[in-house]
C-alpha positions in Angstrom: -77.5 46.2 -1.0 -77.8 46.5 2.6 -74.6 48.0 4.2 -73.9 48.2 7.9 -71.5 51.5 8.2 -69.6 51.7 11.2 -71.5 53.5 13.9 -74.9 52.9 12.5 -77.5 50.8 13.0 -78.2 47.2 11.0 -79.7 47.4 7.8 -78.8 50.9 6.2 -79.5 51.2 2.3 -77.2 52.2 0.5 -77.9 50.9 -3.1 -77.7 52.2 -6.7 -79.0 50.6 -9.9 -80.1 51.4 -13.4 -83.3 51.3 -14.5 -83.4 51.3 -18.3 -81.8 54.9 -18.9 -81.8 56.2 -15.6 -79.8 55.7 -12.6 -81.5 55.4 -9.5 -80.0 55.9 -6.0 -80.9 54.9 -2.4 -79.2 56.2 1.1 -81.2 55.7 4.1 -80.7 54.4 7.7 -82.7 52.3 9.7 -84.8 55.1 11.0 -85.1 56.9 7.1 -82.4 59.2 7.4 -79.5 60.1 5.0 -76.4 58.0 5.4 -73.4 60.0 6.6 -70.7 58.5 5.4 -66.9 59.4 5.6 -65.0 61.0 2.4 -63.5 57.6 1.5 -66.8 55.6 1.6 -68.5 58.9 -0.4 -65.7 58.1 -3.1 -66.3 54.2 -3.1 -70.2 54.9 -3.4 -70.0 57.6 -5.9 -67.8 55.2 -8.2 -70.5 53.1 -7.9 -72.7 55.8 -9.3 -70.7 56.2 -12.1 -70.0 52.4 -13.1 -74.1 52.8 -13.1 -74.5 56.1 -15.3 -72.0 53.9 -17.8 -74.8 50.6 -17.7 -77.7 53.2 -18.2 -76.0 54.7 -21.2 -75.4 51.8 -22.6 
C-alpha cells in the first residue's frame, strides 16, 4: 500500500502482510526513512498488524 501521510512526501510505504506464518511489516518514506506517524494513525496501522498476526496464525 502506498500511503501519502500528511506532511510527507508521495509514495511512503506503509504496508503489512503475511507471509505463510509470519507477518511482515514495511514503513519507509520516499527518502528510506521511518514513517512518523501521529498516535491515531500508529493505532490504525497497528490494527492492521494485528488483523495480520490473526491471517498468519491461521
Amino acid at each position: 500500500m502506498l500511503v501519502n501521510l500528511p506532511g510527507k512526501p508521495t509514495y511512503d510505504t506503509l504496508s503489512v502482510w503475511a507471509d505463510g506464518a509470519s507477518v511482515q511489516v514495511r514503513a519507509i518514506t520516499v527518502h528510506g526513512d521511518p514513517i512518523d506517524m501521529r498516535t491515531e494513525q500508529a493505532r490504525e496501522f497497528a490494527s492492521e498488524i494485528c488483523d495480520t498476526v490473526k491471517k498468519a496464525e491461521s
